[in-house]
N, C-alpha and C positions, 0 to 999 in steps of 0.2 A: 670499421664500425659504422654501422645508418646514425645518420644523421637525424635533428630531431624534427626538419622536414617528411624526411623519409618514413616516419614512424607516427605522424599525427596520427593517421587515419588509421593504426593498426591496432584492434582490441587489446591483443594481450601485452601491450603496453602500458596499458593505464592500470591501475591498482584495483582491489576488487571495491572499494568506497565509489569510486572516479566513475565504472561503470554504473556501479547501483544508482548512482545519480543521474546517469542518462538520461534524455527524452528518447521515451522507445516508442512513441505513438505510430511515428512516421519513419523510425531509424529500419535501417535495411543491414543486415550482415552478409557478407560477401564473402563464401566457401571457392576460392582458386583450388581447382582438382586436375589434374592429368594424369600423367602416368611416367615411369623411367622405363623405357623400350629402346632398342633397336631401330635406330633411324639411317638403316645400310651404311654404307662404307664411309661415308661423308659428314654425318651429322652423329654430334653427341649424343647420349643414351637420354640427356634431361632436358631435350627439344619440347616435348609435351608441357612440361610442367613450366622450365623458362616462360614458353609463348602463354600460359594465362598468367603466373605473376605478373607479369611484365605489363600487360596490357591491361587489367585491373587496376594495377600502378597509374598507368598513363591516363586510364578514366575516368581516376577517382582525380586527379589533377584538373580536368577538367568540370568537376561540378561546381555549381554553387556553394561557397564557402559555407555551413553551419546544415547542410541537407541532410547529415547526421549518416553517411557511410562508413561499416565499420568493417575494419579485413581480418577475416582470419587467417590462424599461419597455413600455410598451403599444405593442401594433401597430395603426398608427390606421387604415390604408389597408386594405380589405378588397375583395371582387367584389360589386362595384356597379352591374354593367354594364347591369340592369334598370333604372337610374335614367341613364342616357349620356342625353346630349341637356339635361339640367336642368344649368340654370348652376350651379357648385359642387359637381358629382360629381366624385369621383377615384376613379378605379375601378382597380384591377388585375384581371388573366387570371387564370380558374384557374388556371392552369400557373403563374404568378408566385406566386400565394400559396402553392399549396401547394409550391411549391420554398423558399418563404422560411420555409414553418413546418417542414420538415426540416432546413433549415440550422441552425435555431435549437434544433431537438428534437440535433440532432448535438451543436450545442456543450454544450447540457445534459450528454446523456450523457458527452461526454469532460471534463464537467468533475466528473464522480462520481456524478451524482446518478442516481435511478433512476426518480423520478416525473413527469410534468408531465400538468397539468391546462391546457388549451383554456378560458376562459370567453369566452362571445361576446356581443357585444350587437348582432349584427346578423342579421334573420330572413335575407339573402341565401345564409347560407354555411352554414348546420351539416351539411347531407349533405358536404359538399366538406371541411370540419373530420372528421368521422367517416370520413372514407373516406381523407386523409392521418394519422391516428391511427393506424389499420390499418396502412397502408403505416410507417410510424415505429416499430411494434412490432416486427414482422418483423425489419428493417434493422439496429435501433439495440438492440433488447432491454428499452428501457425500457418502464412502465405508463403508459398514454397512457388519458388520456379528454379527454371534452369535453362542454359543457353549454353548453346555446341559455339565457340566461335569462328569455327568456320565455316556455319551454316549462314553466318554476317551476311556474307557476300563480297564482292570485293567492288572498286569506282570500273567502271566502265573501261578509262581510260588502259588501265592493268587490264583486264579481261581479254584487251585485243592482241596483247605482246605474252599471252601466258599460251605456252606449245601444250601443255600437258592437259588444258582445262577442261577435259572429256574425262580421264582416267588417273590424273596425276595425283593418286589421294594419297599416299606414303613416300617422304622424303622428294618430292618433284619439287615443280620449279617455284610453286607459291609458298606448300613450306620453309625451301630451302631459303629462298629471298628474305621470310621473315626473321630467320635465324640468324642472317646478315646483317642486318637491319638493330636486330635486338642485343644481339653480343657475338661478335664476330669468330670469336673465339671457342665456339663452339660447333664450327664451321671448317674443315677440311678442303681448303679449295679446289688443290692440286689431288682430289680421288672424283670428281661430279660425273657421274656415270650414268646414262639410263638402266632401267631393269623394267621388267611387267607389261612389256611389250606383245608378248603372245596372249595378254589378256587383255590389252588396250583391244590387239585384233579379234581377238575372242566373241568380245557383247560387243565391239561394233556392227557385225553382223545379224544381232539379237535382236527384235522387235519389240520383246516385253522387259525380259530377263535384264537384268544391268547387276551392273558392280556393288553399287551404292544410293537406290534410288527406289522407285516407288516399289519393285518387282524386284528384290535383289536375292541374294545368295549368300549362306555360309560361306566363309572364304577363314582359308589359316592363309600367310605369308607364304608360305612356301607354295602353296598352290599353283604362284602367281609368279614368282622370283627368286634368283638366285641369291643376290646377293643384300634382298633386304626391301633394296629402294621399290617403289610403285611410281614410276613417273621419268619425268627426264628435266634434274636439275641444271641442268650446263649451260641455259640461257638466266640462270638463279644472278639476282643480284640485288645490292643493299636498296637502291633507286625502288626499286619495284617493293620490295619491301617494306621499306618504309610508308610510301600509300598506303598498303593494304593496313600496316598496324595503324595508322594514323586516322584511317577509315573504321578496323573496329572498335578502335577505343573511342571514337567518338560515337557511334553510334551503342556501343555498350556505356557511355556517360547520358546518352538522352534515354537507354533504358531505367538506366539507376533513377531518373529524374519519375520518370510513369510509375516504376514499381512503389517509390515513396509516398506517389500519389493515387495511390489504386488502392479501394475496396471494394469489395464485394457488395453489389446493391442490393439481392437479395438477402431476405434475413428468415432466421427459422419463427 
């Protein structure tokens, strides 16, 4: 059972009297979204979803006591549909998610508030989160963004010790570290295998074309690998790990800080 630490900052916690009393001028509500997929032989199917509760967790620890952050319960299921076929994918349609992340941007709004924040932790969805944000603006009135957390970045320091950090975008050495890092247990030690190697070599060769970058490509999983992973976890560890989460949640706590404090200058 969480503890009532664990649960300050979580909306549907409080009673529906408790919210209506909020101050929502400056309050920001925080949608954790990922996905349950396939993360190859090594990593649990709720890698995705784990890494944004968790680090949202960690964020919201770090702001200023009373900045008025409020969490909703996380949306586990996300479009996954480039992993379909790998046992343990749950995949929803675009059209599903993003009908469900308006539904849920609705109830915000009519329940006062004026903010909500997207954080994702899954690379399938952020143009599809970006482009239902849009659409949520328009509709509903509120301030919408959204953040991929592993577009963060990671400290320098990591960046020199990561093998993978050209290609390693499914289950390699940065996700795998963080999954260490965040709950061990979800973590297969003895299977850390590379895979996606004929594609690392593929767009290395490529001048425009890439993986996942300005010129990029439909891509399913299987395209790319055998057995799941895109990367090479085997240098994966908690140490590294932990920097990287430690980095985004802080730099996703000085986001919370701007978002609360951002309007829009022009006015109609």
């Amino acid at each position: 059972m969480e503890n009532s630490k664990d649960i300050d900052h979580r909306l549907a916690w409080l009673t529906t009297a408790e919210i209506a009393r909020l101050s929502k001028e400056r309050a920001l509500v925080v949608q954790p979204i990922g996905a349950i997929e396939q993360h190859g032989q090594h990593l649990a199917c709720i890698t995705d979803i784990l890494i944004a509760e968790q680090i949202v967790d960690m964020a919201v620890d770090r702001v200023p006591e009373g900045l008025g952050i409020w969490v909703l319960q996380a949306l586990s299921y996300g479009k996954s549909n480039e992993h379909l076929g790998m046992a343990g994918t749950i995949s929803l349609s675009a059209e599903t998610l993003a009908a469900v992340c308006r539904d849920v941007a609705r109830s915000v709004a009519a329940s006062g508030f004026r903010k909500l924040l997207f954080v994702n932790g899954h690379g399938g969805q952020p143009g599809l989160l970006e482009t239902v944000s849009r659409d949520i603006r328009v509709e509903t009135g509120l301030q919408v963004f959204s953040v991929f957390l592993g577009r963060l970045g990671v400290p320098a320091s990591v960046r020199e010790k990561l093998v993978d950090a050209d290609w390693g975008i499914h289950a390699g050495q940065l996700e795998t570290s963080v999954v260490m890092a965040l709950d061990a247990r979800a973590v297969r030690k003895n299977r850390l295998a590379p895979d996606g190697l004929d594609a690392r070599d593929l767009f290395a060769s490529l001048r425009h074309l890439t993986l996942e970058s300005a010129l990029s490509t439909a891509w399913q999983t299987s395209d790319m690998s055998r057995t799941g992973t895109i990367g090479d976890p085997r240098e994966a560890s908690s140490e590294i790990g932990t920097e990287i989460a430690e980095f985004w949640a802080s730099s996703l706590a000085a986001a919370f800080k701007e978002i609360a404090e951002f309007e829009f200058s022009a006015r109609s």
